[in-house]
C-alpha positions as CSV (number, residue, x, y, z in Angstrom):
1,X,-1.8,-10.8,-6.4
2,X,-1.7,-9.6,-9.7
3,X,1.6,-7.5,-10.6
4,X,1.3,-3.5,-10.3
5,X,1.6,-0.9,-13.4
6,X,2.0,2.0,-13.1
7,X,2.7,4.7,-16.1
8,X,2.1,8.3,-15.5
9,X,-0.3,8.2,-18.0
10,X,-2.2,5.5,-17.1
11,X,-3.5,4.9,-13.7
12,X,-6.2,2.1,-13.6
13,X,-8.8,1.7,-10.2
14,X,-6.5,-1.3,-8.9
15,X,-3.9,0.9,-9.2
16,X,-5.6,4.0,-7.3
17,X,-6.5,1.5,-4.5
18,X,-2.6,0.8,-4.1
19,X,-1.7,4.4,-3.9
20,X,-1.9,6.1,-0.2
21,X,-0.9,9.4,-1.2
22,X,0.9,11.5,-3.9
23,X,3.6,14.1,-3.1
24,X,4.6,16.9,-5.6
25,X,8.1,18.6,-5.4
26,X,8.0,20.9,-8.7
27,X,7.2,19.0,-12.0
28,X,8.0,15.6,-10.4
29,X,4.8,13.5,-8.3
30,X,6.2,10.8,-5.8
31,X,3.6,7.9,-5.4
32,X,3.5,6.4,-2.3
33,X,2.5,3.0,-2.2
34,X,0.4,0.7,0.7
35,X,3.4,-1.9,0.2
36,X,6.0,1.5,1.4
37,X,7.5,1.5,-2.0
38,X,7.9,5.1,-3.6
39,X,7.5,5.7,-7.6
40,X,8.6,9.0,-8.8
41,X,6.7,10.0,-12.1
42,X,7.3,13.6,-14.5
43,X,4.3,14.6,-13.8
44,X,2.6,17.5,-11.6
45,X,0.8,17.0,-8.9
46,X,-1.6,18.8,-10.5
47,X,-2.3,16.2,-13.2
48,X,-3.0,13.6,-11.1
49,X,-5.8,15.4,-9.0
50,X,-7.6,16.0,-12.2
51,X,-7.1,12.2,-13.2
52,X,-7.9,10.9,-9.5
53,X,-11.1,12.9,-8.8
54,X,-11.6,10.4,-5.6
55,X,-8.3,11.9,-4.3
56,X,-8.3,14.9,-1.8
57,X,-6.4,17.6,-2.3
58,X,-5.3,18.0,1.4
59,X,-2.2,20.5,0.5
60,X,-0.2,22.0,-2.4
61,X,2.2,19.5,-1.9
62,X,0.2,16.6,-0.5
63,X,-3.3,14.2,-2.8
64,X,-4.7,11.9,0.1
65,X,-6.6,8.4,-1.1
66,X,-9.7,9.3,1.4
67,X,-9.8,5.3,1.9
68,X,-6.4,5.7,3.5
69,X,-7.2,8.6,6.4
70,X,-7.8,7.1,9.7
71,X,-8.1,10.8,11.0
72,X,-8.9,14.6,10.7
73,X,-7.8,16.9,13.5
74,X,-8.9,20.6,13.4
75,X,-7.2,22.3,16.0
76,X,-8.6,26.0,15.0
77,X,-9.7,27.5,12.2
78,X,-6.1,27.9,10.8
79,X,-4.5,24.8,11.8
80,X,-5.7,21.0,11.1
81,X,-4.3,18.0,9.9
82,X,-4.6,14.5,8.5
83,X,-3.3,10.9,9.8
84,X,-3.1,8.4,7.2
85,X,-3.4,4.6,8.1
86,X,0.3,4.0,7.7
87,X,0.6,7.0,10.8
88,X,1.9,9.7,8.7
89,X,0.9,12.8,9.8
90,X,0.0,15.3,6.9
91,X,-0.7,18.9,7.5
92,X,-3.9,20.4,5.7
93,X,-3.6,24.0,3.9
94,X,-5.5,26.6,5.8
95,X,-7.6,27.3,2.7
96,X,-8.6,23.8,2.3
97,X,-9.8,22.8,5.7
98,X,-13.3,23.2,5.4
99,X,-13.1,21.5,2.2
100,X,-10.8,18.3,3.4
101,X,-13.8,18.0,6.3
102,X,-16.8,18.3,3.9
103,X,-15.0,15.5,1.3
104,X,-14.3,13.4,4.7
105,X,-17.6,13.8,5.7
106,X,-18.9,12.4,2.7
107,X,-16.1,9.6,2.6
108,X,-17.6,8.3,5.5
109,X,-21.1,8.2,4.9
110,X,-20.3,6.8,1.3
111,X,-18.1,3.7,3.5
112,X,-21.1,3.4,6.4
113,X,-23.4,2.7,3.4
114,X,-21.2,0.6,1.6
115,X,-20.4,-1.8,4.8
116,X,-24.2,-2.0,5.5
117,X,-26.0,-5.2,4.2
């Protein structure tokens, strides 16, 4: 397995399929790894949704890898959230709910057609 590198600059797609989620706190992103390891990069979480377009915005604090959500649970219209693969449980912003289940929606149609001979 060829070695990870990661700059906050540059994120390449090996690298994007290693990332399970990204977690902003201020002008600092935490990049949470499949392996469990944690990088902490200067950069907004803001900056790496417009460099990870694949990513979903799930919460002002949370950018999901669709590849790494198992589930979506809407409990009401106000309240839904999102378990990752790993088992995290990640809550989804009441304005983005409707949006996380469309991008899901087409996440899984893009993965049936990809797994079909």
């Amino acid at each position: 397995m060829s070695k990870l590198k990661l700059t906050h600059n540059k994120i390449t797609p090996d690298n994007q399929a290693a990332i399970v989620r990204i977690s902003g706190h201020s002008n600092y992103s935490y990049l949470h790894m499949n392996d469990g390891k944690v990088h902490i990069f200067p950069s907004s979480l803001a900056q790496y949704a417009s460099r990870l377009p694949d990513f979903i915005r799930i919460h002002k604090q949370h950018l999901v890898n669709p590849k790494c959500i198992q589930t979506v649970i809407k409990i009401d219209s106000r309240q839904a959230y999102v378990t990752l693969l790993s088992g995290e449980i990640l809550p989804i912003a009441k304005r983005r709910i409707n949006q996380v289940l469309d991008q899901m929606i087409q996440e899984l149609a893009s993965r049936k057609n990809n797994s079909t001979p």
